[in-house]
C-alpha positions, 0 to 999 in steps of 0.5 A: 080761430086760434091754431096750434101756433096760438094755442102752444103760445098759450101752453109755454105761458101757462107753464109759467104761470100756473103749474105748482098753483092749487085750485081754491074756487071755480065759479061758472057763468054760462053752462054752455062753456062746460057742456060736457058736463052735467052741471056747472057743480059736476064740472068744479067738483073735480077742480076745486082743491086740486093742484096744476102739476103740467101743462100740455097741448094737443092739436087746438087742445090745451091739457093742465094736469092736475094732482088728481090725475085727472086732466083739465082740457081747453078748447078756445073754439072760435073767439076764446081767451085764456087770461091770467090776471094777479088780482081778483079785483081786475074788471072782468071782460064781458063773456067771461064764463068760466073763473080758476081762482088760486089759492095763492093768489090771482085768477085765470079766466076763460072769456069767449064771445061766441061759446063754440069753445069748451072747458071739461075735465077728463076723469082719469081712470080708476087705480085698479083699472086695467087701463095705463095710469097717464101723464101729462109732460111737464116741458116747457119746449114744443115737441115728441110727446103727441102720441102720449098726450092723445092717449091720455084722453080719450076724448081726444083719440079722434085726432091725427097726428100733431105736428110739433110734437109728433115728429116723424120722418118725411116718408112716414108723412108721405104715406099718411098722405097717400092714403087720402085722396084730398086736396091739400088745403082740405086736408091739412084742415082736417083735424082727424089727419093733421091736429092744429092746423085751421085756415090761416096756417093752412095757407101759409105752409101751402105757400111755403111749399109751393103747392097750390091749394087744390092738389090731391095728396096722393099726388104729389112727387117725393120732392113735393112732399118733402117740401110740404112736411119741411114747410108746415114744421117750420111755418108753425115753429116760426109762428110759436117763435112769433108768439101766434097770429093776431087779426084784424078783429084782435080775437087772440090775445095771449095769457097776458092779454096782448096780441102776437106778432106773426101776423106781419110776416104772413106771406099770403093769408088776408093779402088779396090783392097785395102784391106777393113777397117772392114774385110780385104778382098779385096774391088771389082769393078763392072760396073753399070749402066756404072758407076764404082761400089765399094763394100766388098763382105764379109761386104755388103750382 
């Protein structure tokens, strides 16, 4: 599944890409994709005419705000692709489900295999409403917005912080973390405490950090957590920098259609057996949570 690191390659791409771009058809071929709404007519009604004015990213989630107000929300899920092609005559990929034609030209396709993700709009609320009018930030650099993007759509409030773009100090972290009684890896997947992070990187900061898997949160020692918070920063900044992860199955792609790069520089993830980078001692594989779980016995404890 793409993570925030894979997810934030595709919001500086499409930042590029698409803002200023106005929306001439969209045109949707499985329903499922668009599930929020009542109807694939429901879904294109709010989309078709409109202008992308930014691009944002919460967690897994992208956000392309329109001219309306209302905002384009993106969840890849499992298997899903973003791809931005300059020529509508480019063959489609098979499971291409949902098809953002440009007025100016060329299309951006929403192509998923397995249909977990999902594409809806968030209708923004009316002007005489007593609810804040919002905005989605239009930069280009990761990073200090992600209070401001989980309000603008409410169907994103059930997510804990992010951790790009919610900066914090490191005893805020400590006490988020006290206030659960988790192991970590658990934890750091759980998308309602930290926003973004799946299995794959979930590892890599733990190994990072030194910290084995399956220690509580509330216990750890006030040099661990600044050691935890210090990692997962600089893991998934690095990652971004990396252009994302791209597995064996090539399921991410970037809005070009190429694979990213981290995948070479993964400490722990998908290496059972290998021998680990720092110590030498072979990393291990455990399940958890029914979900394959990397580590070095010797480096993390």
């Amino acid at each position: 599944m793409p993570e925030l690191p894979e997810v934030e390659t595709l919001r500086q791409d499409l930042a590029k890409e698409v803002v200023g771009r106005k929306i001439r058809a969209v045109s949707v071929a499985n329903g499922r994709s668009v599930r929020r709404h009542q109807s694939a007519k429901h879904f294109r009604a709010p989309l078709e005419g409109r202008t992308i004015r930014s691009i944002g990213r919460f967690g897994k989630y992208l956000l392309m705000g329109l001219d309306s107000k209302d905002i384009l929300v993106v969840h890849l899920g499992m298997s899903g692709q973003l791809l931005r092609v300059k020529s509508v005559k480019e063959p489609k990929p098979k499971h291409t489900h949902v098809v953002i034609t440009f007025t100016q030209g060329g299309e951006l396709r929403y192509v998923d295999p397995r249909t977990f993700g999902e594409m809806f709009v968030s209708i923004a609320p009316p002007k005489d409403s007593a609810l804040p009018q919002r905005v989605i930030p239009a930069s280009n650099t990761p990073g200090g917005e992600g209070a401001a993007l989980r309000k603008s759509v409410p169907e994103l409030e059930h997510l804990g912080f992010d951790p790009i773009e919610d900066m914090m100090s490191w005893d805020k972290f400590a006490v988020l973390l006290r206030k659960h009684h988790a192991g970590l890896k658990a934890l750091l997947m759980d998308q309602s405490f930290a926003a973004g992070i799946g299995n794959l990187y979930s590892d890599e900061i733990l190994f990072a950090a030194g910290l084995r898997y399956d220690r509580y949160s509330d216990g750890l020692s006030a040099i661990e957590t600044r050691r935890l918070y210090r990692s997962m920063v600089e893991t998934l900044a690095e990652a971004i920098k990396h252009r994302g992860s791209t597995l064996a199955d090539e399921q991410y792609r970037d809005l070009f259609g190429e694979v990213g790069d981290y995948q070479g520089s993964h400490q722990v993830y998908d290496r059972e057996g290998e021998p680990c980078r720092r110590c030498r001692n072979p990393i291990q594989r455990v399940k958890v949570g029914g979900r394959s779980t990397y580590f070095c016995e010797h480096c993390q404890i």
